[in-house]
N, C-alpha and C positions, 0 to 999 in steps of 0.2 A: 386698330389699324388706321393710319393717315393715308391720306387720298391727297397727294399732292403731286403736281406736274411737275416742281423742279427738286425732287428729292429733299426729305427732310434731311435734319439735322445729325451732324458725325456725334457718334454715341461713346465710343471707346478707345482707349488709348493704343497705339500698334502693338505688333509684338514686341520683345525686347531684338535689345541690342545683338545679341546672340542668335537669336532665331533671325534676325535679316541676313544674318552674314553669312549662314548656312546655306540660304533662298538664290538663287540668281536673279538680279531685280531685272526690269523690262519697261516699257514704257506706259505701258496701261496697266499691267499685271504684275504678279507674282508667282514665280514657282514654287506650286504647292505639292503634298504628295497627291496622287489619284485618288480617288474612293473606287467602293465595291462597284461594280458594274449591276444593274438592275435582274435579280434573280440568282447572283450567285451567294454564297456562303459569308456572311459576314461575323459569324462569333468570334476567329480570330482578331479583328481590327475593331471589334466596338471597343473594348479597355483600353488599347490606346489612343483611340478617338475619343471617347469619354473624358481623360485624363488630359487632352489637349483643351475639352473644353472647358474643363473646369477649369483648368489652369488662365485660359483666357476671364473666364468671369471672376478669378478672383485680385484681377487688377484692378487698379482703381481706377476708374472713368475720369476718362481725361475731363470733359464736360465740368464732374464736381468740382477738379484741381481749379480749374482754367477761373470756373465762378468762385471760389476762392480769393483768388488772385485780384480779381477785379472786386469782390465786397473790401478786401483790407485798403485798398489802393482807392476805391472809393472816399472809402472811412478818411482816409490821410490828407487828402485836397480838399475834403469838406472842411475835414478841422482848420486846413492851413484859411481854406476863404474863409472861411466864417470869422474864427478869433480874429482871422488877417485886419478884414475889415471893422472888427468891432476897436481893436487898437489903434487903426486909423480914424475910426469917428471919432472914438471917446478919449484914446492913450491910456494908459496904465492906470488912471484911477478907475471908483467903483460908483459907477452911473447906476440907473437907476430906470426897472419900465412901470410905470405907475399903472393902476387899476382904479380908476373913477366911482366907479358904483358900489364897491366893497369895500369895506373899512376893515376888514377884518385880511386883507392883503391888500396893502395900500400900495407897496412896490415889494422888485426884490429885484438882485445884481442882473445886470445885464451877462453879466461871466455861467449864470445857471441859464439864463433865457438862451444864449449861442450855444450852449450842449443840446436844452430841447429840441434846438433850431436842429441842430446838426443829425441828432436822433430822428428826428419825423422826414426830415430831407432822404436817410440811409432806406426808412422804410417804405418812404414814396417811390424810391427807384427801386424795391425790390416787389410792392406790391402790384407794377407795372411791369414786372419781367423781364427788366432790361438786362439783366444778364445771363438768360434764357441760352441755353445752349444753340438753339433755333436761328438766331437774327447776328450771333456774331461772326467777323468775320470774312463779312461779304456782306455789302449793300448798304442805303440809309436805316436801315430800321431800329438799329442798335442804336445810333445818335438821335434822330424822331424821338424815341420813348424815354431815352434821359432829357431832351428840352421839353418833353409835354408832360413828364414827369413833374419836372422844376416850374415850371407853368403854373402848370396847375395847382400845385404846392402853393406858393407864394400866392397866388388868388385866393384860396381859401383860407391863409394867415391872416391876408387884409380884407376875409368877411368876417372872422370871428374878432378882429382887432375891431372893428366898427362895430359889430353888434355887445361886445360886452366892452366898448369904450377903452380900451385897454392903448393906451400913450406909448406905441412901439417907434423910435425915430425913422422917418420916411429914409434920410440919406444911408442910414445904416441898411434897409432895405433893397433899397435901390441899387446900391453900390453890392452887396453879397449876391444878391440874383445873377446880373451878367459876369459877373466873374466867377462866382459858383459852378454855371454853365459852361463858362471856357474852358476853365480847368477840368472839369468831367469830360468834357470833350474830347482835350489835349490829350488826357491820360489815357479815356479808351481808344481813343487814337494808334498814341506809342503802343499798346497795347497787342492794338491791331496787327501793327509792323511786325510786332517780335512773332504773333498766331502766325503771320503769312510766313517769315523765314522759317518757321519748324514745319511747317504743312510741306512747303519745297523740298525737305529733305524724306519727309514721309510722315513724321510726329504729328501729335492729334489732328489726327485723318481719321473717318470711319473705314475700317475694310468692306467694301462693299461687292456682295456677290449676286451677280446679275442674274436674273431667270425670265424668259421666254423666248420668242425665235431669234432666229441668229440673226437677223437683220434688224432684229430693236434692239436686242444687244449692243450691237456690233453700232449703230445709230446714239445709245445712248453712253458706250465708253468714251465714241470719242469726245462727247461733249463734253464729260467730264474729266479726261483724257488735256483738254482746249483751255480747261481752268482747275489748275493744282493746287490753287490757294483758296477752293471754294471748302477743300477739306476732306474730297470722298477719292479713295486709292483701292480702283480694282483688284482686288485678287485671283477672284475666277468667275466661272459663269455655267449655268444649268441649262442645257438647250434641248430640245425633243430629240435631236440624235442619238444626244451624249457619250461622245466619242472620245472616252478618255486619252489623254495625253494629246489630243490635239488643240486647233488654237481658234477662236474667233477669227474667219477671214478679216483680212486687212488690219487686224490687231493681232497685240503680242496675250490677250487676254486667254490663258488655259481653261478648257472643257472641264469639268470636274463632274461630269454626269447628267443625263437625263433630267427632266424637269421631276422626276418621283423620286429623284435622291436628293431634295435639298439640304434635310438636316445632317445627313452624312458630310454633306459639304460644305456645311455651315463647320459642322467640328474640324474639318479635315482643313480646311483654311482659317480658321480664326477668325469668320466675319462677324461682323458684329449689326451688318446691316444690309437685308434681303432687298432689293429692288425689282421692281415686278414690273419689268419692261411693255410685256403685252400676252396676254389673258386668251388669248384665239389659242394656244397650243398646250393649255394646261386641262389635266381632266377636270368636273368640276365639285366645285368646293375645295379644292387644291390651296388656295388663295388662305381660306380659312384654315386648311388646316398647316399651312407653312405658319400663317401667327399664331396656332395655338400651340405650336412648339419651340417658340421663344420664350427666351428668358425676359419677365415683363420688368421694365426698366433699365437693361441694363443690352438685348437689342432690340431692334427696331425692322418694322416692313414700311415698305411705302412703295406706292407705285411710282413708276417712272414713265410715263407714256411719252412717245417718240416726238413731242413737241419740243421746238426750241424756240429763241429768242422772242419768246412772249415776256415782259411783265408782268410783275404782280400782283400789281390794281385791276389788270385786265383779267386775271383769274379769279373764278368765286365756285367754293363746292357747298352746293345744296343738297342734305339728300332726300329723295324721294321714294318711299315704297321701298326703303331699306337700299335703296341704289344710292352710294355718293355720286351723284352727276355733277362734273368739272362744267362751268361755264366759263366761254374764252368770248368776253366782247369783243365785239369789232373797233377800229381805232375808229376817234372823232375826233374834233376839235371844237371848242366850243369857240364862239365869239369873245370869250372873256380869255381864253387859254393866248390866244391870236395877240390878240391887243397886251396883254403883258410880254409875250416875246418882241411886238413889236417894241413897246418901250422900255423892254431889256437893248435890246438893240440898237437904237437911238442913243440912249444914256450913256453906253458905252463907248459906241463906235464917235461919237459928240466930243465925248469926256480925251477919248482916246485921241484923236488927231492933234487935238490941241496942246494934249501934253508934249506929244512926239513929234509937233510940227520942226522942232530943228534937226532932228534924224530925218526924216523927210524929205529937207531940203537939203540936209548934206548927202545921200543917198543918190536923190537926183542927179544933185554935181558931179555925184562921182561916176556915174553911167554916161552923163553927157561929156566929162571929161577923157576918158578910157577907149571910148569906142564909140565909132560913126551909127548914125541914127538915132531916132527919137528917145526921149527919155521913156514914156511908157509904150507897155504891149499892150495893145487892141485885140480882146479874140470875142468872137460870135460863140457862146453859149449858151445849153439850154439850159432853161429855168422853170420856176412855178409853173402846174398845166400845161409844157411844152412850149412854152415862149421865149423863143431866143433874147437875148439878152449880149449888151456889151460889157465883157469882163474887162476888167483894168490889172493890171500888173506892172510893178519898173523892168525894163528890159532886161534879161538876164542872160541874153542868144544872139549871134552875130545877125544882121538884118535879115537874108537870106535862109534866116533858119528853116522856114517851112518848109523849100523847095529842097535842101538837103536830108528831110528827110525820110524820102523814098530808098533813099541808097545806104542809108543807117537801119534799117528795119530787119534786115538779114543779120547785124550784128547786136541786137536789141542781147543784155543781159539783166534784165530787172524788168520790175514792172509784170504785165500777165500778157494775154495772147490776146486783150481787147485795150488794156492803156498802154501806151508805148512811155517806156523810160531805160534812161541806158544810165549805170553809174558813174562811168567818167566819158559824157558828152562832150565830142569835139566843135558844138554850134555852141556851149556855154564860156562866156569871156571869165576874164579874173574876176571881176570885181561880182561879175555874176553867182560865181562858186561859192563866195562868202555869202552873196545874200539866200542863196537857195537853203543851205545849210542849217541857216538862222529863220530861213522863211520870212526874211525881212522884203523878197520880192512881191510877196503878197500882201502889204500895208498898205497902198493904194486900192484895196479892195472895200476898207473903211468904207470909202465914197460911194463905192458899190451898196452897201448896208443902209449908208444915209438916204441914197436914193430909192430906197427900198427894193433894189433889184435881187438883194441878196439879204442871206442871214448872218449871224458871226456863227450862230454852227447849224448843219445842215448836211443833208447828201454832198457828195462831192459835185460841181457844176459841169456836165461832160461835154464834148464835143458833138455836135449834128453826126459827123463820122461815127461816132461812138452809139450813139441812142438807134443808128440803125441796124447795128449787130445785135441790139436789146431784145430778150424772149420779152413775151405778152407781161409777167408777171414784173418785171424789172421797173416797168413803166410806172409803178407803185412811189415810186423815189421820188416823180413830180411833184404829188400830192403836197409839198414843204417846197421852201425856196431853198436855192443850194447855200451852202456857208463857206465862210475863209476856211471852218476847220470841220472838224466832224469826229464820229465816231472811226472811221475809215484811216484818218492822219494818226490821234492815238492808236490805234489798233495797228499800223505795222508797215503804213505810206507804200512805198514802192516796192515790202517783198512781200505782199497779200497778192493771193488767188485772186481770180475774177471772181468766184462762189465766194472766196470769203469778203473780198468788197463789198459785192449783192447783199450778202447776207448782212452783213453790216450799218449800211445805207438803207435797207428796209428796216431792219428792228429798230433803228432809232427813228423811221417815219413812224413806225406803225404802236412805238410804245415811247413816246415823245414827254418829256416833264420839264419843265423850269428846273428844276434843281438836276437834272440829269446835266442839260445845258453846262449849267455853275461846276458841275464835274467835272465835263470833258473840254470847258475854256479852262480847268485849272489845270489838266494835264497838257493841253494841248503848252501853255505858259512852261511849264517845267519840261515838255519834250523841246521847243524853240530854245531855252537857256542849254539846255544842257542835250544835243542831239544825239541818235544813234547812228549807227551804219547804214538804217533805211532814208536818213535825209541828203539826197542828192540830186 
């Protein structure tokens, strides 16, 4: 049994073609037939049950195909870096790695030496599991363990190259490692792209059939419900009522029975993967006995408990006296974490003016050309620990903006019921519309960064107005400086909830990483080039 808070890994391939088209699809669910209701007659329907579930276990796990895919595709960018670069150092002739201490293998072709290379590199990334059904997908983990893979590899070439003296060329070295890297990268990358367009249509997904109360259900479809490319597509769900043919409130998710008929429900939907919401409504041992009636290898149980936007690092399961106990730390910040965002942020925002300073200046011109008043907006924000702060922006609103908009607030169509935005603002001039769109109004926020009032990513930076319709728990989002962007901008700008804001602007307080940063400046880069409907 795995003990994990954000659902392990999708196990099985869907059903087929045929059997979806029969199904009426839904948005969280599937319609599936009923099962028995707890204490009636089931001899008629175990043989067709039976027969559905074999027929499920005798497909072939998506899982094996998908690591397939990626060993050959591996194999392929190995060979291409490897010889790539050996023809590069050496060209077509037949070089030569010498062995000093043995006379009895003085050299031999560098053309055998890039096969072994290539062979121990194949096994380094499979002895580190990087193509674990578990980490693809979704998230860094799958790129992490092909570069500590490669790491580590090439470290230990140049211990054994030093200890039996053995004359391997440094630039041949040097040149295969970061390009070796790239290219695995690149590939599990594309890779990634094609997993995430078949998970959208519903392909290797695990079918996942939820069991305990309707409110951790109901809590945990929609998260996964919220992210379709993470690979899990409910089918049904096991509740203490178990009120056949009815539905998860507030989802389209189907009842398939009481928490005592799981495996009936397991066959009667094709799941391949039990999630165990929450354990207060199941008799006991129940837990045990739903995994010992899995097929080992082929599904899987895991619990699901109703936490969300936790990190990973922040979870650790220890067990004790036969309990897996979940431990969720609390967020910190070390001094060392602090000081590298700061000189992330300098570097950049430094780097960055400098390149941009003639859009800057043509920017300017063009706001101070177009329309009366100041080239920049001045607004009072709060920031770090509740200290206000002066935000900088180029003007993108007739002077009078402020005071207009009292009487825009009854017409407010975007935005939520605590930030105000409207998507075709009659305070926004022309030249404004272009910069909002491109988010080139907020370039003078740079100054903001260098001054350290701000971060480049961060909660959103709100209004005094705003921070005092804030619950107690909101007040969480101080704890960071706000940024020009955030998780909040990627995630959906002006047509997010207030909850889903909140929620947003906390989980990236409270599970904070450098390289989380580097994600969401890169999407934020490819949402400005290329905007959606929500930038206005």
């Amino acid at each position: 049994m795995t003990s994990n808070p954000h659902i392990d890994a999708p196990t099985e391939t869907p059903p087929n073609p045929q059997a979806r088209a029969a199904a009426p699809s839904s948005s969280l669910g599937a319609a599936v037939p009923p099962v028995a209701e707890r204490g009636t007659s089931t001899s008629s329907s175990e043989e067709p049950a039976r027969n559905e579930r074999d027929e499920a276990l005798r497909r072939t796990p998506w899982r094996r195909d998908y690591a397939a895919r990626l060993w050959f595709s591996d194999l392929f960018v190995l060979i291409w870096a490897v010889y790539g670069t050996q023809l590069l150092w050496f060209g077509w002739g037949n070089a030569q790695v010498a062995i000093r201490e043995d006379s009895r293998f003085n050299e031999f072709s560098y053309w055998a030496f890039s096969a072994v290379l290539v062979i121990a590199w194949m096994w380094a990334l499979s002895l580190i599991d990087s193509r674990d059904h578990r980490i693809i997908g979704a998230g860094p983990t799958e790129y992490v363990r092909v570069a500590r893979a490669s790491f580590t590899f090439f470290g230990a070439i140049a211990i054994l190259a030093f200890l039996f003296r053995v004359d391997v060329a440094r630039g041949y070295l040097l040149i295969t490692l970061p390009l070796g890297i790239f290219v695995l990268l690149l590939e599990r990358w594309l890779w990634r792209q094609w997993l995430i367009a078949q998970r959208l249509v519903g392909q290797y997904s695990a079918r996942v059939l939820l069991v305990g109360s309707e409110d951790s259900v109901a809590a945990v479809a929609r998260e996964l419900h919220r992210s379709p490319t993470a690979g899990y597509r409910v089918v049904g769900a096991c509740v203490p009522s178990g009120k056949i043919a009815d539905s998860i409130p507030g989802t389209s998710v189907p009842v398939m029975g009481s928490v005592d008929n799981v495996e009936l429900a397991i066959a009667a939907t094709g799941a391949d993967t039990v999630a165990v919401t929450s354990t207060d409504d199941l008799p006991t041992m129940k837990v045990k006995q739903i995994s010992w009636a899995l097929e080992a290898g082929r599904q899987h149980l895991v619990l699901a408990p109703s936490i969300a936007d936790i990190a990973g690092p922040r979870i650790h399961t220890r067990p004790v006296a036969g309990l897996p106990l979940i431990h969720v730390e609390t967020p910190k910040f070390s001094r060392g974490q602090r000081i590298a965002k700061r000189t992330m942020d300098l570097l950049i925002s430094v780097v960055g003016v400098l390149l941009i300073s003639p859009l800057l200046a043509f920017l300017a011109i063009s706001v101070r050309l177009t329309s009366e008043g100041p080239v920049l907006f001045r607004q009072e924000r709060i920031g770090l620990k509740g200290r206000e702060f002066e935000m900088l922006k180029f003007r993108s609103m007739v002077v009078n903006a402020e005071e207009l908009l009292a009487d825009l607030r009854e017409k407010q169509n975007s935005g939520n019921e605590v930030l105000f935005k409207m998507a075709d603002d009659p305070r926004v001039t022309q030249v404004g519309k272009f910069m909002r769109k491109y988010s080139l109004d907020e370039l003078p926020q740079l100054f903001n960064v260098i001054a350290g009032s701000m971060s480049l990513v961060g909660p959103r930076p709100p209004l005094s107005s705003e921070v005092a319709q804030y619950a107690e728990h909101v007040h969480r989002r101080f704890l960071m400086k706000p940024g020009i962007t955030g998780a909040w901008q990627v995630g959906g700008r002006s047509t997010l909830s207030w909850e889903d804001s909140v929620r947003l602007d906390l989980a990236y307080v409270e599970n904070w990483s450098l390289l989380g940063d580097v994600v969401i400046l890169t999407k934020t880069a490819r949402a400005a080039l290329s905007p959606g409907e929500s930038a206005h």
